[in-house]
N, C-alpha and C positions, 0 to 999 in steps of 0.2 A: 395560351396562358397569358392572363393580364401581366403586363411589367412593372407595375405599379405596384404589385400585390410582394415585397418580397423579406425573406427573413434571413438574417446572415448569423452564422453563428463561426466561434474564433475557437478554432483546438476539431480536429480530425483524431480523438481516442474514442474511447468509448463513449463518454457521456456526450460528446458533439455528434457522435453517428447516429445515437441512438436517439437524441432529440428531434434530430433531421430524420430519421425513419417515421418515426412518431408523429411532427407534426404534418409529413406528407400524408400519410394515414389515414391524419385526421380533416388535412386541407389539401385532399391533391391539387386544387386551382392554383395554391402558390408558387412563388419561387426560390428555393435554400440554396443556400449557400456555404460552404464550408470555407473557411479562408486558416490555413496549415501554413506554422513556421518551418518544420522541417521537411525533405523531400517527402514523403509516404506517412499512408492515415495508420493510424493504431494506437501511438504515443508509449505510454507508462502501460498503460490496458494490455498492449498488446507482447509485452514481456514479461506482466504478472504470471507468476505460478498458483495462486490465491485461487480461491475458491466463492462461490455466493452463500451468502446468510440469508435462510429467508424461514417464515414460520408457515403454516396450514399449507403448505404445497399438496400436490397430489402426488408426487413421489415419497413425501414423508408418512400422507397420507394411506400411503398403501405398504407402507411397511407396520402403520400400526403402532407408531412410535406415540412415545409419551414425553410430556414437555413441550411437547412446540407450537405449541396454543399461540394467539396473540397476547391473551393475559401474560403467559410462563417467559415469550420472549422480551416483553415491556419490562416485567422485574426484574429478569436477568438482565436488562441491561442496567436498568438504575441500582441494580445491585453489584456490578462489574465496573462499569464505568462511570460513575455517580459522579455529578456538579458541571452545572451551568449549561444544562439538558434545556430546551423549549418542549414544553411538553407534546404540543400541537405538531411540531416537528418530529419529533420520536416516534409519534402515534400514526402520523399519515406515512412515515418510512417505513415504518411493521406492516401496514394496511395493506400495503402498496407492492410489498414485497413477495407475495404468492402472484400478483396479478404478473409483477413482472416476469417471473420463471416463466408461468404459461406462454405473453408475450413473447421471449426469446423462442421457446419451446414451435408457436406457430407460426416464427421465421426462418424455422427449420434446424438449431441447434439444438445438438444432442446432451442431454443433461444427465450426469451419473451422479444420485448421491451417494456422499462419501459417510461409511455405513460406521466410522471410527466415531465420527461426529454429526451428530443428530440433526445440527443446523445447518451444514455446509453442504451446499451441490455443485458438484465440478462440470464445468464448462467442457467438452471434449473436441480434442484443436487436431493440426499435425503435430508432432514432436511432443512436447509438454503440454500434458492439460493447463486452462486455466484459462485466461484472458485473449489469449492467440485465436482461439479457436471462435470464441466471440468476437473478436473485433474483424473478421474474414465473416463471418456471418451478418455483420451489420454494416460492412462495406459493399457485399453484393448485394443487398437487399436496397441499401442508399443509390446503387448506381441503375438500377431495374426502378427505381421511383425520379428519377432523371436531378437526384442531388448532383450541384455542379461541385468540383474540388478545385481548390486556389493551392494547389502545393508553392513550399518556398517564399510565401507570403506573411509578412509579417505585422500585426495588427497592432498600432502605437496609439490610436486613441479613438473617443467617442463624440462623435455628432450630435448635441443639442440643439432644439428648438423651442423657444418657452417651454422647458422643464423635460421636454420628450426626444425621448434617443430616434433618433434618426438616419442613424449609419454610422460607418467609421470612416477611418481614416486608415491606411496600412503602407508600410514598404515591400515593395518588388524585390527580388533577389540581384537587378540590377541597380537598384537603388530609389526606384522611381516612385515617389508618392502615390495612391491612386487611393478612389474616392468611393464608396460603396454604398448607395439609400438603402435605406430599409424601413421596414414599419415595428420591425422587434430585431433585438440581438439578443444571443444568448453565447455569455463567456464561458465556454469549455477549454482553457487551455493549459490548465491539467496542475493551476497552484502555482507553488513553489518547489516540483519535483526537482525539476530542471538548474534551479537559484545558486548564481556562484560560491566561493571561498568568502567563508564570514557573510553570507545572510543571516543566519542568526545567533550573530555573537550576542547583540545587546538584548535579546532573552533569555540566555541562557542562565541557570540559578549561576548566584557566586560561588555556591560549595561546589560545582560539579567542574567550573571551569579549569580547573588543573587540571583536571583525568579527560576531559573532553579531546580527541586528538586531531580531532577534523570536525567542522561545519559547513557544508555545501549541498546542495539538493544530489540526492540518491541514482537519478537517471538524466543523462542527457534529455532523452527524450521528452523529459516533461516540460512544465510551466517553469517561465523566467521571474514567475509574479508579475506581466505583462497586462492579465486579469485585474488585477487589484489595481493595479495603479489607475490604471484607467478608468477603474469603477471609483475608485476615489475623488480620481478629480472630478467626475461627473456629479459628485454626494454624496457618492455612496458611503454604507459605516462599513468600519476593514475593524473587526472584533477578535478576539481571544491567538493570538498572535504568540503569546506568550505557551500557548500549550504545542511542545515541539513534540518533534519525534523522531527516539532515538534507536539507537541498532547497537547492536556491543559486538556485532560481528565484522568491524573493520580490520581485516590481517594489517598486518605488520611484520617485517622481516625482523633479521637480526642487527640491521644497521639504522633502526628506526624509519626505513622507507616505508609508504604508505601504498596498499594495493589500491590497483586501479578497478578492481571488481568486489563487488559489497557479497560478504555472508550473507547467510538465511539462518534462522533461527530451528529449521529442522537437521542443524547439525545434531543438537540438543533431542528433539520428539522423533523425528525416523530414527537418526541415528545413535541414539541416547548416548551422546559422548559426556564424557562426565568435565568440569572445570575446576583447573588448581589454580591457586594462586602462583609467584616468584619464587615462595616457600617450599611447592608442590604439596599443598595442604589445600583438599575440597572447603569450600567455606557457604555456598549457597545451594541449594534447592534448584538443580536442572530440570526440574518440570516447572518450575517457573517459567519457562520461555512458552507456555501455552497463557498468558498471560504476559506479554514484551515489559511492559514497562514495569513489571512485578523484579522481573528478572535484571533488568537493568538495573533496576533501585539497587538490589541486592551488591548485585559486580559493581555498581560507584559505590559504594559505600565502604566495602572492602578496597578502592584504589585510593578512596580517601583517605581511610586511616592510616594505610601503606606510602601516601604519597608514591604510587606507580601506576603508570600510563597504559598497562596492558598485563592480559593474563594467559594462560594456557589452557588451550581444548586436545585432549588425548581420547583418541577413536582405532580403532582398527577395522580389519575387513570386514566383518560384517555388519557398521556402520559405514563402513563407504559402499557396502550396499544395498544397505537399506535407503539410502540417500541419493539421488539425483541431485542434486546440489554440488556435492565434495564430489561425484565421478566425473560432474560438468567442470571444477574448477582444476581436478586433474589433469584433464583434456585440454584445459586451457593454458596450458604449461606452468600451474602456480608450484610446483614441485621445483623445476629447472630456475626458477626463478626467485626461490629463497622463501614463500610465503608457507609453505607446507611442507614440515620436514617429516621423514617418512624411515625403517628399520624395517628389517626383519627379526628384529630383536629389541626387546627392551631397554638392552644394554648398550646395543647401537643407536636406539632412539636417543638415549640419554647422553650420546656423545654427541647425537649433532644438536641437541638441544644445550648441551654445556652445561649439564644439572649434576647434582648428584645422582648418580646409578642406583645406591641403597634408600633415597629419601621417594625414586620412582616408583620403584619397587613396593614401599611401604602403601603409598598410597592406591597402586593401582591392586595391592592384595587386600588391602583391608577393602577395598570396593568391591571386588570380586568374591570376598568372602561371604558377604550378604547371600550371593545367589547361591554358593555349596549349600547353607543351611537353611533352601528354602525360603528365607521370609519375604513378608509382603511388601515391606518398604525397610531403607536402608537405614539403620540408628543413629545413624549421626544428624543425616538431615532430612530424614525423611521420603527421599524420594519411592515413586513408586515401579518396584521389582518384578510387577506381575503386567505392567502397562505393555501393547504390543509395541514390539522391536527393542523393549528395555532387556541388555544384556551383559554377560559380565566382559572386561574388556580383556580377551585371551586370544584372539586368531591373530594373526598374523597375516600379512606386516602391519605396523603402526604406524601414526600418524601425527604428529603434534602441529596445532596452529597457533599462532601467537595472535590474542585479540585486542581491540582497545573500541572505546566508545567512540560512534561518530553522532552527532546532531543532523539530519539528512533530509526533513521537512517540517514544518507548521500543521496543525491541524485547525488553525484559526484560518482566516480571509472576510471573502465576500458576505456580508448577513444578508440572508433570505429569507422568505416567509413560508409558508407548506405548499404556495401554488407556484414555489420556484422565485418570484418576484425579487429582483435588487431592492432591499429597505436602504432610504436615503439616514443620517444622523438623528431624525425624530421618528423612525421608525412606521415613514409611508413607502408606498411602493415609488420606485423611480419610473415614469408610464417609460413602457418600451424595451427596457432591459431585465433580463433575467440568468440565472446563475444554472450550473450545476456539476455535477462531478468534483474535484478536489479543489475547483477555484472557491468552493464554497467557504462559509465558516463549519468547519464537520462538526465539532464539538456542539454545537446547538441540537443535534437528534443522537452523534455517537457517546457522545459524553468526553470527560480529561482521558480516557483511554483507547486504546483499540485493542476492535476484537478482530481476530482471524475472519477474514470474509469480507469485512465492510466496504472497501474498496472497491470492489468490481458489482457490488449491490448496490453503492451511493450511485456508481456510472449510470446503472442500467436504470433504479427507482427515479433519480430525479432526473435525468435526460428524457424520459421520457413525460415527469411532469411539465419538464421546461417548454419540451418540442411542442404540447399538443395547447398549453396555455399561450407561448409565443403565438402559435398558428392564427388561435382565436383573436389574435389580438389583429391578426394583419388583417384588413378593412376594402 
């Protein structure tokens, strides 16, 4: 192997593994390189429960399904997620997104579509499908193509040479500068998952900043924004910064202490838990969470004109088991620890909630009356009665969560072009550096919203466009 010939990429999750699979692939004579801030490769990827979006697959394919054309998936998106879309980007991530199933598929991951939803195909891991299962798939495959890994390495900036990236720069876990050439870098180090307390205060709108209870990146694991910055001061443009993204499922105890572990939004779709306000009065549309930022609008809105910080979710048992989620946060002692209060009675619920007993009562019968009379969605708001695992809230025991909004990443960053490419502020390629995974600007092919899946498909679509155009670049 030439020494000369070599490609470093920063972030050991998914889009880093799979770029470095990819461009060996495509250039076995090279040499990759992974350089990892934290001890072990996976990142954000490799804790997702999330699923892949993708259209014409041949799993889809053979079920015979309708809709998931590349035309059906393009409108769906600009119909779902609509403004400030690059078209060219949209259209090569739909393109792109069968070839990568197959891809994963002939590295040996087992792929099950999930038959609820048309688009989505789950990854199959140990313990929880999802991302696990793929980032162990694209670790053994990186290490059998002799990718080197730099655990505990931390990547602080970029190597120019008249205009061209040329290596970085990084710190050791003992402190020690050290030097890296290369002929291409590609930033995988996973965004702003990772970003402290108050990263994005000064995007946040002004109406939401009262009810907003926390701002800090969602997973240790991820990106410190180490990407960006770096790619900034090299030229690069750092775009749409302003489209965050938020989660309404931050618990909260009863002394306003903040959990150290974030909801999931399938309290609401597995576990159809329904939401009261401080009132114990439903006020929005629980199937909004198939649609996140649908469902958040709705819960700020209702906190704004309430002026209050947090709401209530009521589930019982056969929402805690329907859910993987709340059986994992029981486990996790959020019960003993105040974030999840729980009865074998309503009337005991209602005691350790400090509500009224008759105003729970009203709401949780007028909810449950919908399903004695059969119908198909509930008249107040509509939700739907007939959807799998929608149910009336009666078995016992229960369970109440107290929620509030957290702010927890950017969907803005790095702007790239469709072949991965770092665009400098006039919108050329910067030679030598390229993007992908979450360091990216998502918003340029997801659009202002997200859909369920997109995350573990941006890893898998554009790591691999990153890996195999870096490759060609190394000379």
């Amino acid at each position: 192997m030439s020494s000369n010939k070599r490609l470093v990429i920063v972030g050991a999750g998914g889009s880093g593994m799979a770029a470095a699979v990819a461009a060996l692939q495509s250039r076995p004579d090279i040499e990759v390189t992974i350089v990892e801030r934290n001890c072990s490769f996976g990142g954000v990827t490799a804790i997702s429960t999330g699923t892949l979006r993708a259209c014409e697959t041949s799993l889809q394919k053979a079920q015979a399904l309708a809709g998931v054309t590349l035309a059906d998936s393009l409108l769906q998106y600009l119909d779902i997620t609509p403004g400030r879309q690059d078209l060219a980007m949209l259209q090569t991530y739909l393109e792109q997104s069968p070839r990568a199933i197959e891809w994963l598929q002939s590295l040996g991951c087992r792929l099950v579509w999930l038959s609820d939803f048309r688009h989505q195909i789950v990854p199959e891991g140990k313990g929880v499908p999802g991302g696990s299962g793929l980032t162990i798939v694209l670790h053994n495959k990186a290490i059998r193509l002799g990718v080197r890994f730099r655990y505990e390495t931390r990547a602080i900036s970029l190597v120019q040479k008249e205009g061209k990236i040329v290596g970085l720069e990084a710190l050791e876990k003992d402190g020690e500068k050290v030097s890296l050439a290369a002929e291409a870098v590609i930033l995988c180090d996973g965004g702003f998952w990772g970003a402290g307390k108050g990263a994005f205060t000064n995007n946040i709108p002004a109406h939401l900043k009262e009810v907003v209870i926390l701002d800090e990146g969602y997973f240790y694991e991820g990106g410190a924004g180490d990407g960006a910055r770096m790619a900034q001061a090299a030229g690069a443009s750092i775009e749409d910064m302003d489209v965050l993204t938020y989660v309404s499922q931050q618990y909260v105890d009863a002394k306003g202490r903040l959990c150290n572990k974030v909801g999931s939004g399938s309290l609401w779709s597995d576990g159809a838990a329904i939401i009261l306000n401080q009132n114990l009065q439903r006020f929005v549309n629980e199937d909004l969470c198939f649609a996140k930022e649908s469902l958040t609008d709705g819960i700020a809105s209702e906190l704004v004109n309430r002026h209050e910080k947090w709401f209530w979710n009521i589930l019982d048992l056969q929402s805690k088991n329907n859910t993987y989620r709340i059986r994992q946060a029981i486990e996790q002692g959020l019960i003993e620890e105040g974030f999840i209060l729980t009865s074998d009675t309503l009337e005991g619920l209602a005691a350790e909630m400090k509500v009224s007993v008759d105003q729970l009562h009203l709401a949780i019968s007028r909810y449950n009356r919908y399903f004695e009379q059969g119908l198909e969605k509930d008249l107040d708001l509509g939700r739907d009665l007939k959807r799998k695992g929608a149910h009336a809230i009666n078995t016992p025991p229960y369970f109440a969560i107290r929620s509030g909004i957290k702010v927890g990443n950017t969907r803005g960053g790095i702007v790239a072009d469709h072949q991965a490419r770092v665009l400098d502020q006039h919108k050329n390629p910067i030679p030598g550096l390229y993007v992908a995974g979450s360091s990216m600007d998502c918003v340029k092919f997801d659009g202002m919203k997200w859909l369920n899946g997109t995350g573990l498909t941006n890893c898998v679509v554009w790591g691999r466009i990153a890996g195999e155009n870096a490759a060609s670049a190394v000379t």
